[in-house]
C-alpha positions, -999 to 999 in steps of 0.1 A, spaced: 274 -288 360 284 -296 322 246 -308 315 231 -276 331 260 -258 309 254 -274 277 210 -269 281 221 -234 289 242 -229 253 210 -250 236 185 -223 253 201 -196 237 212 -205 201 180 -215 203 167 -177 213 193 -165 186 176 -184 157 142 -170 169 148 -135 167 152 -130 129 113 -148 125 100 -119 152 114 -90 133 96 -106 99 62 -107 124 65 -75 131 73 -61 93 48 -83 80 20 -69 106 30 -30 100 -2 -19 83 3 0 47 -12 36 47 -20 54 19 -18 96 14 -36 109 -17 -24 135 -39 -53 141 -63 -77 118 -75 -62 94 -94 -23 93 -77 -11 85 -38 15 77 -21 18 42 0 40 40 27 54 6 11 56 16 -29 60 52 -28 39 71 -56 16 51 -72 -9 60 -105 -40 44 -106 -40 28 -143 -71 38 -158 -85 65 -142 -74 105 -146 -89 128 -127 -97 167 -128 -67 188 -121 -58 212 -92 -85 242 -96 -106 222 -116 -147 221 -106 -145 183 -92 -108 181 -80 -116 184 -41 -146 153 -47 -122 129 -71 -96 135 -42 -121 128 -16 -134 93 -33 -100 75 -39 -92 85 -3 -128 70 9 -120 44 -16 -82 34 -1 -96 37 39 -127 8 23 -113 -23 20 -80 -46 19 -61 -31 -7 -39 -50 -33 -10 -25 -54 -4 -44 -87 27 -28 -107 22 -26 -143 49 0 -151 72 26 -136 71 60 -147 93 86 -144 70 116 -132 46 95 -113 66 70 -94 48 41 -109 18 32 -129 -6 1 -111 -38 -18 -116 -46 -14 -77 -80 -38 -66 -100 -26 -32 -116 -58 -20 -111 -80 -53 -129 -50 -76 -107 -28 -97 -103 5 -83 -107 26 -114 -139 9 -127 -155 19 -96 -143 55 -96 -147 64 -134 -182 66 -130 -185 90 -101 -160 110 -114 -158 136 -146 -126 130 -163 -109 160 -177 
């Protein structure tokens, strides 16, 4: 009876220590998403608002602000994203070099794109 106690306690400290390295799976598995707000700023779900460095894009009105808008989206939805903080800035949220698959993001908008 003590034995079958004792393996009993074991089990579950055991089960207690486990339970902390799910939750971590689970945060580290939650996907980052990504809402754009014109074409050179979004927000990510992990970050907040985030500037692309590099890269401004026609304002609200403008001729092209609908197609930059449309090709950072495209551009986000691509490839594995990596955020790179450079700065934080107090209108934008903060200002970061931000790589889709390995390339830098605002080299491979600027051409596509008529800055303002």
């Amino acid at each position: 009876m003590q034995i079958t106690l004792f393996a009993l306690m074991i089990i579950l400290i055991f089960l207690f220590l486990l339970i902390p390295a799910f939750r971590l799976r689970s945060r580290l598995i939650e996907k980052e998403t990504f809402v754009v707000i014109d074409g050179s700023r979004f927000r990510s779900s992990r970050r907040g608002k985030v500037k692309v460095d590099g890269l401004e894009s026609p304002g609200e009105g403008e001729p092209e602000y609908e197609e930059a808008k449309r090709l950072l989206s495209d551009m986000l939805k691509s490839k594995p994203i990596a955020i790179i903080p450079l700065r934080k800035d107090r209108k934008e949220g903060i200002v970061a070099r931000v790589l889709v698959g390995g390339e830098d993001l605002a080299e491979k908008i600027k051409g596509r794109i008529k800055a303002p």
